[in-house]
C-alpha positions in Angstrom: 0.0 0.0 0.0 2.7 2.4 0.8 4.4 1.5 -2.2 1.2 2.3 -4.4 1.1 5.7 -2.3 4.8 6.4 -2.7 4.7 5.8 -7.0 1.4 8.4 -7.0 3.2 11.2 -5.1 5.8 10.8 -7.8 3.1 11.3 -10.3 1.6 14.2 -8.5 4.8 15.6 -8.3 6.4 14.7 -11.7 2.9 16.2 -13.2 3.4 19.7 -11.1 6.6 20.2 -13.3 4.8 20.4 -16.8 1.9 23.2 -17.3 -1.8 21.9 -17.6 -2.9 22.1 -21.3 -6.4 22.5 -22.6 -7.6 19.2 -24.1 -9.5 21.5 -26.9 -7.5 24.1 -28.1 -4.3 22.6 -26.7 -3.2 25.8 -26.0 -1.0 25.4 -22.4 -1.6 27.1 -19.1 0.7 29.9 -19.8 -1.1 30.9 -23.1 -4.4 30.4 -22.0 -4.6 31.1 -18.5 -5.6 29.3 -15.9 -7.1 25.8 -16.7 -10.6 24.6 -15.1 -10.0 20.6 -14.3 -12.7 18.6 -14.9 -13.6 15.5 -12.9 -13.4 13.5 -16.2 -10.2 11.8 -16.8 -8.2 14.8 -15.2 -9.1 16.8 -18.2 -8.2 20.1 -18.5 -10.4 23.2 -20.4 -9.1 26.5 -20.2 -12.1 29.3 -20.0 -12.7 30.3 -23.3 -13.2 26.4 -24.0 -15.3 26.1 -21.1 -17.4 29.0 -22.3 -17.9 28.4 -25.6 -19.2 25.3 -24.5 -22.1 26.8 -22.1 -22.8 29.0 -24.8 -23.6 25.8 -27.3 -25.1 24.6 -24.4 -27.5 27.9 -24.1 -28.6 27.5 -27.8 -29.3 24.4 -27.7 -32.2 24.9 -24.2 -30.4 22.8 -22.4 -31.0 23.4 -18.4 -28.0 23.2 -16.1 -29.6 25.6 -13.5 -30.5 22.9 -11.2 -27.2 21.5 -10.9 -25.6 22.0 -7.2 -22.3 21.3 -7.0 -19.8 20.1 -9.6 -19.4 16.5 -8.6 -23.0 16.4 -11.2 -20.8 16.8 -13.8 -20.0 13.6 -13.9 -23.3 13.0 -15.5 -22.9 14.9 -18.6 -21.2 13.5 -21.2 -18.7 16.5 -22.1 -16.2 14.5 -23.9 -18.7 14.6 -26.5 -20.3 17.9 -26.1 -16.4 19.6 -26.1 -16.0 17.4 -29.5 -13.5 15.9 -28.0 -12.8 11.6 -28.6 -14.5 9.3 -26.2 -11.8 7.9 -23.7 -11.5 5.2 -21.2 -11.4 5.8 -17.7 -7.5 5.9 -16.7 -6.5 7.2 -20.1 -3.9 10.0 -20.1 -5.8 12.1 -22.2 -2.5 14.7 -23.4 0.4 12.3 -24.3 3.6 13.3 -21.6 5.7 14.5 -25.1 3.3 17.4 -25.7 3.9 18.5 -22.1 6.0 21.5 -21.3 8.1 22.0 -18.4 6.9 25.2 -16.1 8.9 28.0 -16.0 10.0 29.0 -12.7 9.7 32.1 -11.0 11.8 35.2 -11.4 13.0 35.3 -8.0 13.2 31.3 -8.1 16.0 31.4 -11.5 19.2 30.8 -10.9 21.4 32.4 -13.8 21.4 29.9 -16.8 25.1 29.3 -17.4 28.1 30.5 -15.1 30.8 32.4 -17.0 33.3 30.9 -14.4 32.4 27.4 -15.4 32.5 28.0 -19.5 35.6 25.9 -20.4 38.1 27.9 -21.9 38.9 27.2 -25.4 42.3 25.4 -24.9 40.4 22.8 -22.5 37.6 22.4 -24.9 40.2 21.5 -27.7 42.4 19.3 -25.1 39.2 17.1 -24.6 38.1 17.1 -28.6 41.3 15.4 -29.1 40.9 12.7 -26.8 38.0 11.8 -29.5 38.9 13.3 -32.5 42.3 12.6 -35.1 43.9 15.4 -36.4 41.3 18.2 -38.0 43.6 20.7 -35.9 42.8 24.0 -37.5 38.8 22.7 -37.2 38.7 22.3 -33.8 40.4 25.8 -32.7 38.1 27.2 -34.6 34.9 25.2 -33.0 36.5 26.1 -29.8 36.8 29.4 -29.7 33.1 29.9 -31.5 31.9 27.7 -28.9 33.4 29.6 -26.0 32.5 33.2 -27.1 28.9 32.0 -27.7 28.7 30.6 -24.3 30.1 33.9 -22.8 27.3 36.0 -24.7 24.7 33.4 -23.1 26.0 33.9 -19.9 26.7 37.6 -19.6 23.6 38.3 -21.6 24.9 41.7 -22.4 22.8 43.5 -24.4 23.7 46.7 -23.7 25.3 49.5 -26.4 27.7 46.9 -27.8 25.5 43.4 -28.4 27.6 40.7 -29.5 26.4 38.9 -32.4 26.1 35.0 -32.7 28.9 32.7 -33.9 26.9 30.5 -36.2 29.3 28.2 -37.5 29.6 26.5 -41.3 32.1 23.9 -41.6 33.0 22.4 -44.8 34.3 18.9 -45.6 34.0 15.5 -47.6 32.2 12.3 -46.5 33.2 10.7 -43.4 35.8 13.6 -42.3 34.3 14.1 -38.9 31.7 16.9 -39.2 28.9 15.3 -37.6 31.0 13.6 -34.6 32.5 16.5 -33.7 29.7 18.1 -32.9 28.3 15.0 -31.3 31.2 15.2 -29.0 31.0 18.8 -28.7 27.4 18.7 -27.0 28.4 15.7 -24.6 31.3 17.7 -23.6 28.8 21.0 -23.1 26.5 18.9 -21.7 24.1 21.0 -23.7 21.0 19.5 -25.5 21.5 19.0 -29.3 19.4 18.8 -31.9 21.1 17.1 -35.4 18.9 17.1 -38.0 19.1 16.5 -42.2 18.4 19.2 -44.3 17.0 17.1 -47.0 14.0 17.0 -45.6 12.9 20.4 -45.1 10.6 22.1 -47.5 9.1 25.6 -47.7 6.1 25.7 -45.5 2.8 24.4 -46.7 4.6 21.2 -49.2 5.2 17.8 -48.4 8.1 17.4 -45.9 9.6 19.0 -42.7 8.9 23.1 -42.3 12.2 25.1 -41.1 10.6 25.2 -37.7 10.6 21.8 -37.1 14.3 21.8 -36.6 13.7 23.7 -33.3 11.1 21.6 -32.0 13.9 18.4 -32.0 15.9 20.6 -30.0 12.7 21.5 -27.3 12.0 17.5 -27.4 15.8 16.7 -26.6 15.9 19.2 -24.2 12.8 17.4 -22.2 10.2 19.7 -23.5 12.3 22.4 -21.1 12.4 26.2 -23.2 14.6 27.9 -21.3 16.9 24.9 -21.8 16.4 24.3 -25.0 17.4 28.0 -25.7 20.6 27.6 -24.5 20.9 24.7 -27.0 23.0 23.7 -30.1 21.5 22.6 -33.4 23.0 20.8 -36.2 22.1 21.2 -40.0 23.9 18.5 -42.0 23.5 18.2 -45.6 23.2 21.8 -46.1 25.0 21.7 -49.7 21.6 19.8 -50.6 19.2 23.0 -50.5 21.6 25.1 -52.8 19.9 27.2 -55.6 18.9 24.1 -58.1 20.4 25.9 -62.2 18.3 25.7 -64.8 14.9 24.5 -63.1 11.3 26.4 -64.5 9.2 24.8 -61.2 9.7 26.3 -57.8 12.5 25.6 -56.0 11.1 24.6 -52.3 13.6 22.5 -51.0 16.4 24.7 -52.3 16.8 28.2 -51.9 13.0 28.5 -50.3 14.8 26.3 -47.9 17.5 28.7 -47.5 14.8 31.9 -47.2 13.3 30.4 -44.3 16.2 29.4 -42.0 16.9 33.0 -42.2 14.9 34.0 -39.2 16.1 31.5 -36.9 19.5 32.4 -38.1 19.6 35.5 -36.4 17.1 35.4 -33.9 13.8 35.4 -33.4 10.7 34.3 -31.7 9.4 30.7 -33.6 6.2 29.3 -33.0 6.8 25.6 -32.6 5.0 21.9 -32.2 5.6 20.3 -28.5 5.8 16.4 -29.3 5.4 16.8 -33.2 7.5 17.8 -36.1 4.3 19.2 -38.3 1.2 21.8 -36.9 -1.5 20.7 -36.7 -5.0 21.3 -34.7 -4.5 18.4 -31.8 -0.6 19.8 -31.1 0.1 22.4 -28.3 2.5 25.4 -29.7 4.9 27.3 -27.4 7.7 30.4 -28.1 11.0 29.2 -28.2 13.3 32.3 -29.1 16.6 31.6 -31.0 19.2 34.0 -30.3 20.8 31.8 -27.7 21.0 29.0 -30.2 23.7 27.9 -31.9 23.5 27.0 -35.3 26.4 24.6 -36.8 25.3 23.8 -40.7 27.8 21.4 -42.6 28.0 19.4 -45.5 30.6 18.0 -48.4 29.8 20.2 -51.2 30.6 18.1 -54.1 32.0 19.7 -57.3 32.9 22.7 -54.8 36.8 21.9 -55.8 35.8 22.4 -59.5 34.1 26.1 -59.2 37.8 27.1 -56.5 39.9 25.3 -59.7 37.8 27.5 -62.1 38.5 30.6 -60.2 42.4 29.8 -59.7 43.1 29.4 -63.2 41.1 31.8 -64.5 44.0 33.7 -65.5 45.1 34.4 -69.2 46.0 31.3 -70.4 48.8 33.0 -72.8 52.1 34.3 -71.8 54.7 33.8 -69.2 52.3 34.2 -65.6 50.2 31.7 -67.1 48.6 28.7 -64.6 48.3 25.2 -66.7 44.8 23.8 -66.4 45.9 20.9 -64.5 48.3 22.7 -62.1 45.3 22.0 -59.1 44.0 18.9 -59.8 46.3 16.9 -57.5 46.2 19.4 -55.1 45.5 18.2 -52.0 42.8 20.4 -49.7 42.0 22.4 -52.3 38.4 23.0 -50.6 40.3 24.9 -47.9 41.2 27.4 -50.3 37.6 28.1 -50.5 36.0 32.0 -50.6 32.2 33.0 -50.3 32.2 34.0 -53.7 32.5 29.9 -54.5 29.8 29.4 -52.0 27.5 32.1 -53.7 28.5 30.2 -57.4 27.8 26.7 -55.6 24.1 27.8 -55.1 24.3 29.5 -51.3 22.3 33.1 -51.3 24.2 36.1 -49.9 21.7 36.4 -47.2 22.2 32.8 -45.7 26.3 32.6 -45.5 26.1 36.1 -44.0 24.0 34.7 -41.0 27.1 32.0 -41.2 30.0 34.5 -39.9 32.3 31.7 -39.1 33.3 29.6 -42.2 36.0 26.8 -41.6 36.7 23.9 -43.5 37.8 20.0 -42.6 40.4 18.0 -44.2 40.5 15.0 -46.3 41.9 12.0 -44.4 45.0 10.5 -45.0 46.1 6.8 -44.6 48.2 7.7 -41.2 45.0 9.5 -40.2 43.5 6.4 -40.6 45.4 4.2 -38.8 45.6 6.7 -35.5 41.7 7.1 -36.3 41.7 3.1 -35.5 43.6 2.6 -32.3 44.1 6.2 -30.8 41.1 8.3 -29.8 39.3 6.8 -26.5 36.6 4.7 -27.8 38.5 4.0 -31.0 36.8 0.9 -33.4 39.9 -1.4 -32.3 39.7 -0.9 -28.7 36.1 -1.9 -28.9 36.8 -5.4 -30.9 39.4 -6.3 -28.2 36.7 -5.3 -25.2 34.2 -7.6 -27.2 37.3 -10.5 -27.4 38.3 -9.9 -23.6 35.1 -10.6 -22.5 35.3 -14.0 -23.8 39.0 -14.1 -22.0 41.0 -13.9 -25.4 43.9 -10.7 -26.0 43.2 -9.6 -29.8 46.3 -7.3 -31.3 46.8 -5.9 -34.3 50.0 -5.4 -36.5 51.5 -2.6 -37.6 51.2 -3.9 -41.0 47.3 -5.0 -40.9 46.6 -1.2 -39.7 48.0 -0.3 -42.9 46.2 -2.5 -45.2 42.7 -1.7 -43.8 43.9 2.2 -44.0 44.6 1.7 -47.7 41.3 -0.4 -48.3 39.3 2.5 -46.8 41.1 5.2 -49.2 40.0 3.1 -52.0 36.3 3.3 -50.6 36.0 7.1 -51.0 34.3 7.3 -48.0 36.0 8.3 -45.3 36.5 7.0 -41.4 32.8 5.3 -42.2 34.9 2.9 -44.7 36.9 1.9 -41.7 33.9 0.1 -40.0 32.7 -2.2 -42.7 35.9 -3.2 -43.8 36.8 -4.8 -39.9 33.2 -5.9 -40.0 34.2 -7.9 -42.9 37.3 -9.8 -41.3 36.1 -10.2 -37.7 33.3 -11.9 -38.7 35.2 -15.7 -38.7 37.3 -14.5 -35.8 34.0 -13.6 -33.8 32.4 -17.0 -35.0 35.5 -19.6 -34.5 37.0 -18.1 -31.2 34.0 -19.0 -29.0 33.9 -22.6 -30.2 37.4 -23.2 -28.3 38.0 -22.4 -24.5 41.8 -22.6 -24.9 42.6 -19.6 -26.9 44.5 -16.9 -25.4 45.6 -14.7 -28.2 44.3 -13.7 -31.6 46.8 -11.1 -33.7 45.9 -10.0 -37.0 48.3 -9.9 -39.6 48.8 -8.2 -42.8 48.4 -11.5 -44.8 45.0 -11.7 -43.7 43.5 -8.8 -44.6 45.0 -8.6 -48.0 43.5 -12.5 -48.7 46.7 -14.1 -48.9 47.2 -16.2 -45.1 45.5 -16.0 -41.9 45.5 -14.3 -38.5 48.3 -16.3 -35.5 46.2 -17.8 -33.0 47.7 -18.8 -30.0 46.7 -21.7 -27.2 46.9 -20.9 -23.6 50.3 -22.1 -22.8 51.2 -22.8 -25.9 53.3 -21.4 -29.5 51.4 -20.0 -32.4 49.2 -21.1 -34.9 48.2 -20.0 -38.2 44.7 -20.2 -38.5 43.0 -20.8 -42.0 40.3 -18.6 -43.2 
């Protein structure tokens, strides 16, 4: 019994924390006012609800004068008078997603962020590199963006001088670390984070994802908390896909509509958003969430960038003695980082968007030694998690210098970046993770360079015993 009374002070309690919304207009208690709870269901109407309803009521001669006391309400069947759905007793009638967090009192808030506990760039960079290969220049950058922003949040001067945000746009091919770095970036904040695929969105009123709905992943992440969720960083990737589509007659609204709309949130502004939904619609509540405390990171590969920077190199006179050949860049390596808003503007990018984008920075290509540190050096590195899987079943598995070679070179020829990595240990662990188990008296498994180029087999060796080849 106590038990039973224990878990419903915790609902009591957990429910206090979220505002009451109206189950008609779901509209919540701090748009609306203060909610009338019916004895139906814990139902919530907010007045205007409640007296539009007495009005229909009115028209239609229906007599609630003799009614004494509320508990007679029971009797009427408002679910259906309200238009609402039928429910059964015990149902929660507005799902906990679409529930937002209460805002405290002024006297009650605490300053959002402490200036004295920002990490200073240098410590923000020392702890990206515990994850993170190489990318040097990219993550001073992201450090120091990251650390000025924080400092506007936290100061919140807005005084004669207002500091502008540090919206970030970082440039790079496939599988160079864009998207993990800010993964690791919010984990290190410990700041909610919103990623989300531009792709999807569309101009507002088409098939797809508005702009808006960007900010209402970042509200849900952030546990349907605004004030939170303000302080918040979101992630664009894929951004090269809205660029201005050439030579198209229909309307372009997953392009540069695209581009039009994520203006606004950009810079700043208040956004009506969906709690609990990525699309409005009738049955979702709406709150404010204001974005000048968010930071925006887009990034993306831009393919066929590096031809439109070639273009611009070499336009030069092709006669006489300062002439550039045509093919003097095109084994350049990092050419993208040679990369101006002018190429951005040719790429497809409108003025109006990179400007909102002060901070442009780019990310490198990886290399094969890249790769290889990428493998055994940053803390949860793919190696160190084959030989955790391995030592749980009481066998060492190493690696040779050699075989961290071969799988580097394999994953240059993919084109794909660190994501080639995975797929191509994937592919050679599988036997070891299939034969090892079947024999108790293996104590050490070392892959070899033979074995990943198809030409012997990893050295297996018995508990007590000298090496054996073992035959794929």
């Amino acid at each position: 019994m106590s038990d039973y009374l224990d878990k419903n002070t915790e609902e009591k309690d957990k429910d206090k924390e979220y505002e009451d919304i109206c189950y008609v207009c779901r509209r919540p208690e701090s748009k609306a006012g203060k909610m009338i709870h019916l004895p139906i269901n814990n139902i919530c109407v907010c007045a205007d609800c409640m007296q539009k309803s007495f009005d229909t009521m009115n028209k239609g001669g229906f007599n609630y004068s003799d009614m004494m006391n509320l508990n007679q309400l029971n009797n009427l069947n408002f679910q259906e008078l309200l238009g609402m759905p039928v429910m059964n007793s015990g149902e929660d009638p507005i799902p906990q997603s679409q529930k937002l967090k209460k805002k405290k009192p002024k006297e009650e808030q605490a300053p959002a962020l402490d200036i004295r506990d920002i990490p200073k760039p240098h410590v923000i960079k020392a702890q990206l590199d515990d994850y993170i290969i190489g990318q040097e220049y990219a993550k001073k950058v992201v450090s120091v963006a990251v650390y000025n922003h924080y400092k506007r949040v936290a100061t919140n001067t807005m005084d004669d001088i207002e500091i502008e945000k540090s919206n970030m746009l970082m440039i790079g091919p496939t599988g160079c670390g864009k998207t993990y770095l800010v993964r690791t970036l919010a984990k290190l904040l410990d700041v909610p984070l919103a990623i989300t695929d531009a792709t999807t969105l569309t101009e507002a009123g088409y098939i797809g994802d508005d702009v808006e709905s960007v900010v209402s992943k970042l509200l849900a992440n952030a546990d349907n908390d605004v004030e939170k969720a303000e302080r918040g960083i979101i992630f664009i990737d894929e951004i090269d896909k809205i660029a201005k589509k050439k030579n198209t007659t229909s309307r372009d609204v997953s392009g540069e509509s695209v581009q039009q709309g994520l203006l606004k949130l950009l810079e700043g502004s208040d956004i009506e958003v969906p709690v609990g939904a990525s699309s409005k619609n009738a049955m979702v509540p709406m709150t404010t969430v204001n974005t000048r405390n968010i930071l925006f990171i887009c990034g993306g590969a831009f393919p066929d960038l590096e031809n439109i920077i070639k273009e611009r190199l070499t336009k030069q006179s092709s006669i006489g003695f300062i002439a550039d050949l045509k093919d003097k860049y095109d084994n350049e390596e990092n050419l993208i980082s040679k990369v101006t808003i002018e190429d951005l503007r040719k790429f497809g990018m409108i003025p109006e968007f990179i400007g909102r984008l002060p901070v442009i920075f780019t990310l490198q290509g990886l290399t094969k030694d890249m790769l290889v540190k990428i493998l055994k050096e940053p803390k949860n590195a793919i190696l160190k998690q084959y030989q955790k899987l391995l030592a749980l079943d009481e066998v060492d598995l190493q690696f040779e210098d050699g075989a961290l070679e071969a799988i580097a070179e394999k994953a240059l020829e993919k084109k794909t970046g660190a994501r080639a990595l995975r797929s191509i240990i994937e592919e050679f662990m599988l036997d070891i993770m299939y034969e090892i188990p079947k024999d108790d008296n293996i104590g050490r498994v070392t892959i070899t360079r033979d074995y990943i180029e198809n030409t012997g087999g990893p050295r297996i060796e018995m508990r007590g015993a000298s090496a054996l080849p073992m035959h794929s």
